[in-house]
N, C-alpha and C positions, 0 to 999 in steps of 0.2 A: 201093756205096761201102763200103769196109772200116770197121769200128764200126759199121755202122747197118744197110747187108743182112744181117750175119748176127744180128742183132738182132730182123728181119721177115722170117726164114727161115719161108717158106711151109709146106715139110713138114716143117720141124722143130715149127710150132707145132701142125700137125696131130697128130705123134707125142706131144706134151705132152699136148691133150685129150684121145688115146687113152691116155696114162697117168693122169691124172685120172681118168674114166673107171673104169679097172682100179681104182683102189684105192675109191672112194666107193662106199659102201653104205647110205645115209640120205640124208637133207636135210641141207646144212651152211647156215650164212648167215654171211659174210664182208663187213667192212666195205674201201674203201680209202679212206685218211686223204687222199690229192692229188688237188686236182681234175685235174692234169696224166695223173695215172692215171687219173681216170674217161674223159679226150678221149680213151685211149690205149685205152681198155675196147671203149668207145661207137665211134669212128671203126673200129677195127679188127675189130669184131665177136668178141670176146671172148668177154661175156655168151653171144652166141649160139652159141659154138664150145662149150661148157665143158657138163657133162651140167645139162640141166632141174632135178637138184635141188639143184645149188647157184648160191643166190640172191646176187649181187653188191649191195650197197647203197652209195651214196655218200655221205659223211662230209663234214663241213665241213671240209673241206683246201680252199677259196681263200681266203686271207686277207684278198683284196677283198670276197668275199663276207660275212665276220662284223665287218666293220667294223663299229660300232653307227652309226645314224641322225643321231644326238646329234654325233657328231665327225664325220660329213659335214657338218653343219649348222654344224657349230664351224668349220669349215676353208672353208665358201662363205662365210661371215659375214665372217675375215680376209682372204679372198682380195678380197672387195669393196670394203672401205678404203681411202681414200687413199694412199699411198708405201708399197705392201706387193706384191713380187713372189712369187707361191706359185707353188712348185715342186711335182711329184707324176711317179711315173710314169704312163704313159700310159691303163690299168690303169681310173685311180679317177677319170678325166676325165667318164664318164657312168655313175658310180655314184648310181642317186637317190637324196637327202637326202629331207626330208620335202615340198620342193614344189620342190626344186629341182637341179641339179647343176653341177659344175665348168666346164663347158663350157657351160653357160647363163651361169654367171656370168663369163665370157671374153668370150659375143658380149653381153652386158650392158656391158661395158668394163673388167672386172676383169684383170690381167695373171697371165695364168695359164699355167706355161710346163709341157709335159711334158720331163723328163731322162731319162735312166738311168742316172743313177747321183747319191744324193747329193752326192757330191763335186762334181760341176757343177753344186750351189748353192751349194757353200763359194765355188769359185769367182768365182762369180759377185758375191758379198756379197763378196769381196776387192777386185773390180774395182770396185767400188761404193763403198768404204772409199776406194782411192785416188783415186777423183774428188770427194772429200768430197759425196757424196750422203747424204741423210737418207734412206732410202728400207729399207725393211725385207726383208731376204728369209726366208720360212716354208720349209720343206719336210715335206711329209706324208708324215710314216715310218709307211709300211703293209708287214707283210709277218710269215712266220713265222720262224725262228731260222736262215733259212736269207739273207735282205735286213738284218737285225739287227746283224750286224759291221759291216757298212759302213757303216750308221747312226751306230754308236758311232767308227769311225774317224772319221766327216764332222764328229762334236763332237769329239772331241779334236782334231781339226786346229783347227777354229774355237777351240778354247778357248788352243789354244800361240800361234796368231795373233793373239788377243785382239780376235777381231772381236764388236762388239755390235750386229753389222746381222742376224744369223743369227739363227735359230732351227726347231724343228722340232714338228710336233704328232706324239706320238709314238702309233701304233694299232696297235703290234708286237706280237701274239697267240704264246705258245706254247702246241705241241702235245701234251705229257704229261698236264697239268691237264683239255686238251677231250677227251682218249680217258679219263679217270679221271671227270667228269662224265658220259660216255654210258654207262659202265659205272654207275656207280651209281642210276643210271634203274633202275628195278624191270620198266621195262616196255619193256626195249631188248631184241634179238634177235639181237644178234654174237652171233658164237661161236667168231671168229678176225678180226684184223686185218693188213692190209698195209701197212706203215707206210713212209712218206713214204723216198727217199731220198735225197732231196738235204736237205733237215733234220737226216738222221744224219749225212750228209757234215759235217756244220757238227760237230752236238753229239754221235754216236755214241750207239750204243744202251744203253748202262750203263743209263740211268735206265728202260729201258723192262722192266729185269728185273722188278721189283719190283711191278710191273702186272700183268703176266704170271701172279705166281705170286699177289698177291693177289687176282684175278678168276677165275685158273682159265683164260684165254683164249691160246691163241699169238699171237704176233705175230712177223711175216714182215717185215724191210725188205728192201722191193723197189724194183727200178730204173723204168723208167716204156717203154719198147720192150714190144711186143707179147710176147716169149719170155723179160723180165722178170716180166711178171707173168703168165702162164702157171706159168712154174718157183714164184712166189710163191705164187699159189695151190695148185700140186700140195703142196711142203712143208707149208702150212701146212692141207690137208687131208688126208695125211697124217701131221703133229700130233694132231687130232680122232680121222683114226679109231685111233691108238694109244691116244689117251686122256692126249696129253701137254699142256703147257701152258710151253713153254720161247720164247726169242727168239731166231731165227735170221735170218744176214745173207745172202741170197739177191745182194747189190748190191753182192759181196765187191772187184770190180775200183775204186768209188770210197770202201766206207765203212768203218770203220777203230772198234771197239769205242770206242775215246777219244775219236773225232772229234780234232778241226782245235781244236790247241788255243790255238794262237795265235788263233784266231778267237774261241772261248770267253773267254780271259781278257782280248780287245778288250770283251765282252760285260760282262765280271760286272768292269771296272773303271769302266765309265760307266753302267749299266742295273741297275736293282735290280728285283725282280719285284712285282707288283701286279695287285688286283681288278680287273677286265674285263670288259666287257657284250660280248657277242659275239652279233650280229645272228641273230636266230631263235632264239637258245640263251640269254637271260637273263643272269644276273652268274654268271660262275665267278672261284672265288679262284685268287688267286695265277694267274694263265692270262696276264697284259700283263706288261708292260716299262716303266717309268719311269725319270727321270734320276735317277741320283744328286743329293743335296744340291751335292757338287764343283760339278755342272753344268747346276744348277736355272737358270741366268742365259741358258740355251738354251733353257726350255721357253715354246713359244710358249703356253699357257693361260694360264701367268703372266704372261707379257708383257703379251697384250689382255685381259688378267680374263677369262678364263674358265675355269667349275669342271671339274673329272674326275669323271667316275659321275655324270653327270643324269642324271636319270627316262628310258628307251628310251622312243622312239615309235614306235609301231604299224603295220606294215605297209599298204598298200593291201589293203581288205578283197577284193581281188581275187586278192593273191598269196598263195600257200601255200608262200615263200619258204621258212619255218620249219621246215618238215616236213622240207622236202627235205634242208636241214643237217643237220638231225637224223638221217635215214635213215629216217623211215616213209612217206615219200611219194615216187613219182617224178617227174622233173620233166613227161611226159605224162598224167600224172593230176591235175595241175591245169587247169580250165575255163578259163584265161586263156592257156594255154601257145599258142604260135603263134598268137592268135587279139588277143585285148587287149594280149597281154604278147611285144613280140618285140624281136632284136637293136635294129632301128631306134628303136623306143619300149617299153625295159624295165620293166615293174612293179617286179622287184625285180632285185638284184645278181645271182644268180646268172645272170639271163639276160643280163647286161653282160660278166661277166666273161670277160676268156679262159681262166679255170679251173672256170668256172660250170658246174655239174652241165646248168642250163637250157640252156646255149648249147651245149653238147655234144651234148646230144639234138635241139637244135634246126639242129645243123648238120649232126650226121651218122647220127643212130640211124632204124634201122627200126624202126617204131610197126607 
């Protein structure tokens, strides 16, 4: 099919690891930011195509996965009230809270719908306005700066409608702040990154200069096709062995240095930025998304009292969720992997997710 076979060009991708290959002369170790790239890595045999000493790691790029605990738990807790329909993509249905999840809380009797897209909760809280229903609709905004415009459009529609049946819990993570926290680890191990590209599609890579040059690290935005990130990694090992430290856009067909600016200034007129606990990864500043003041009358915490930044709670002492976010662990080196911990009955998020470092190995990697 034209756009996608020449994308999973057999001997094209074979010709790539032969030039990889040609230029590596050390050990490199390369993080990617998406988990859409790790299933891209892992399902396609990647890792295993690319020479032995460069080490691929996977980074907290699924955003279902760094939800914190605290606002699973904040979002089962709304979703089980009286006159309250909770929206969610499909995604965060069996994401486990601390004893529990969305989809327990459904066959429990909670009305719990999956959409795709907010806007069919605007929707829906319209049609609920016209039948003069008391009935409240949530929707849980999870996602990186790439689901984040549309969030912001689904409040500014609610807000010009003047509906006060809406609201949203909002768990919108951005990506500069969590590649600037792994960098500042003393005891992190990149030495290039390949950075998301449908996140750049949105916000364009401007901001990822300045990372770049204050860490010393290249960073590649690449596309998520097998000969996307082949070409990603060759540049950005290439970078290494010159000895440079620049950001180059390997994912020239959809990303645009400016990004989608209409989408941006959808962003930065409803969403102001804020501290974030991101699941396995602690409190990073400035790394979430909050409403503005304008449209604080949409945030579901406010609505049913509840605080932002509670205390994280603590994994199941079974999963080594944490690690694997982090990139020191694989998801086969944890004891619970396929064994305690699977699709059917997750330990933690990443094995839920469909960007899940865990689910990707658990569907398609040779161990």
């Amino acid at each position: 099919m034209k756009y996608i076979d020449e994308y999973r060009d057999r001997q094209l991708a074979h010709e790539y690891a032969s030039a990889i290959a040609a230029i590596t002369t050390r050990p490199w170790t390369l993080m990617e930011i998406c988990g859409g790239q790790t299933h891209s890595i892992v399902k396609h045999g990647i890792d295993r195509l690319i020479p032995s000493e460069i080490t691929l790691i996977h980074g907290p790029g699924c955003p279902v996965c760094v939800t914190p605990i605290y606002l699973i738990d904040q979002v089962i807790a709304i979703a089980s009230q009286p006159n309250v329909t909770l929206c969610s993509f499909g995604d965060m249905l069996r994401v486990p809270g601390s004893s529990s999840d969305l989809l327990s809380a459904k066959a429990s009797g909670a009305d719990v719908r999956m959409v795709y897209s907010p806007l069919d909760a605007v929707k829906l809280a319209q049609q609920l306005t016209q039948q003069n229903s008391d009935r409240q609709v949530v929707f849980f905004a999870v996602g990186f700066e790439t689901t984040a415009p549309i969030t912001a459009l689904a409040i500014a529609q609610a807000h010009q409608l003047g509906l006060d049946n809406f609201s949203i819990l909002c768990a919108h993570v951005l990506v500069p702040p969590a590649m600037e926290a792994i960098l500042s680890n003393p005891d992190h191990t990149m030495q290039g990154f390949l950075a998301a590209g449908h996140v750049c599609t949105v916000m364009g890579y401007g901001e990822y200069e300045a990372i770049a040059q204050r860490y010393q690290v290249p960073i590649v935005v690449t596309g998520f096709e097998p000969i996307d990130i082949l070409q990603g990694i060759y540049l950005c090992i290439k970078q290494l062995e010159a000895g440079k430290a620049e950001v180059e856009n390997q994912y020239a067909r959809s990303v645009k240095k400016e990004g989608n600016q209409q989408a941006i200034a959808m962003m930065q007129e409803v969403f102001e930025a804020t501290n974030r606990q991101w699941r396995g990864l602690a409190e990073i500043p400035e790394s979430g998304l909050k409403l503005k003041d304008k449209y604080a009358a949409f945030d579901a915490q406010k609505r049913f009292n509840y605080e932002d930044h509670a205390p994280e709670i603590c994994e199941s002492p079974l999963c080594i969720s944490g690690l694997i976010l982090q990139g020191t662990s694989k998801p086969h080196q944890c004891p619970s992997f396929g064994k305690a911990c699977t699709p059917d009955h997750p330990l933690g998020a990443p094995m839920v997710s469909s960007e899940g470092a865990c689910a990707a190995y658990y569907q398609h990697a040779v161990i």
